[in-house]
N, C-alpha and C positions, 0 to 999 in steps of 0.2 A: 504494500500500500504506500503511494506517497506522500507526500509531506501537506500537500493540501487536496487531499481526497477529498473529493466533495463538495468544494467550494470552487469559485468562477477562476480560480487561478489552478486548478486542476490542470497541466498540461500534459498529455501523453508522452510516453517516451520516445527518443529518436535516435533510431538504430546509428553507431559511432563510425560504420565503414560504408555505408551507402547514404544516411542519413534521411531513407524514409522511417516513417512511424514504423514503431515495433510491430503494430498489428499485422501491416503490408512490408516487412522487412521478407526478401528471399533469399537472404546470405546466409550460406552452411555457418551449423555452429562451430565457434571457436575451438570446442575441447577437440582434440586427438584420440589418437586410440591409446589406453593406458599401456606404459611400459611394460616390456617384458620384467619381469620379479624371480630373483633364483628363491628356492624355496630356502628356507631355516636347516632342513635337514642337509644341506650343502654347503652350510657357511659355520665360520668358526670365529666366535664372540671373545677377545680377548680383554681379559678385567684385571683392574689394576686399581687402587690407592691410590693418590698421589696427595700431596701435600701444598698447597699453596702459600701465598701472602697472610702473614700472623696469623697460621697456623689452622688453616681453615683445611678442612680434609675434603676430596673431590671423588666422586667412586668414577673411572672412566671406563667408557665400552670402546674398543676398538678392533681393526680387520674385518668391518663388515661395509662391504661395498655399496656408496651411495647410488650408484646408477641401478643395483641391481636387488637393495633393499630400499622401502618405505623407513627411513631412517625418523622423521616425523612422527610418524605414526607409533614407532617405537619407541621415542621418546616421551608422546604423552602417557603412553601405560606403563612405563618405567617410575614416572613419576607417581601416577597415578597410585600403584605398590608403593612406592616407599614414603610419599608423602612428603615429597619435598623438590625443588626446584632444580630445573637443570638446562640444560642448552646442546645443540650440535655446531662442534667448530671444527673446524679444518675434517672431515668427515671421521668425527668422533663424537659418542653421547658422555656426554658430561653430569651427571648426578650429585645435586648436592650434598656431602656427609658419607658417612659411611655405612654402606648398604650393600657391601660387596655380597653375601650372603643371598638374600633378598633378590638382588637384582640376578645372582645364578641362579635361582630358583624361578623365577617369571621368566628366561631366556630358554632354560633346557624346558619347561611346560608347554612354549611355544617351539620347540625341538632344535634348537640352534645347540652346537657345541659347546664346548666352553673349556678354555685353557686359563688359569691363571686365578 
């Protein structure tokens, strides 16, 4: 719904690459076809501790290939388990605290390996 549904400044939307109305828009949609994904049971999850600035402890996942994993997606249920904050940098999950346990457990559930 938009922002003045309903009243006289209601405008339709206008499609961004031909710039007819959405109704009369006949431009394929944007999304692609979703990437190939190697399964869990071919990839191997490498965990690790690490230690940062004033002494703040970091659980990291790494060896799991961003083209060929939903690294995102494994990032929000990682947190999701452990209950705490985290991020993907340089194509590695970053967990905040120490959850090494935890985080091996939610990885081999979902059938990934796991070294470390």
């Amino acid at each position: 719904m938009g922002l003045f549904a309903g009243t006289k400044w209601d405008v339709p939307a206008h499609c961004d690459r031909c710039g007819e109305w959405e109704s009369a828009c006949r431009c394929p949609p944007l999304s692609g076809p979703e990437p190939a994904r190697l399964p869990p049971e071919k990839q191997t999850a490498r965990l690790a501790v690490e230690n940062r600035k004033r002494g703040a402890a970091v659980t990291v996942v790494r060896g799991l290939s961003p083209a060929e994993s939903d690294l995102k997606d494994l990032l929000s249920r990682l947190q999701t388990a452990c209950g705490a904050g985290g991020t993907v940098k340089d194509d590695t999950i970053e967990i905040q605290g120490r959850h090494l346990e935890r985080i091996r457990e939610v990885l081999s559930g979902l059938g990934y390996k796991i070294k470390g």
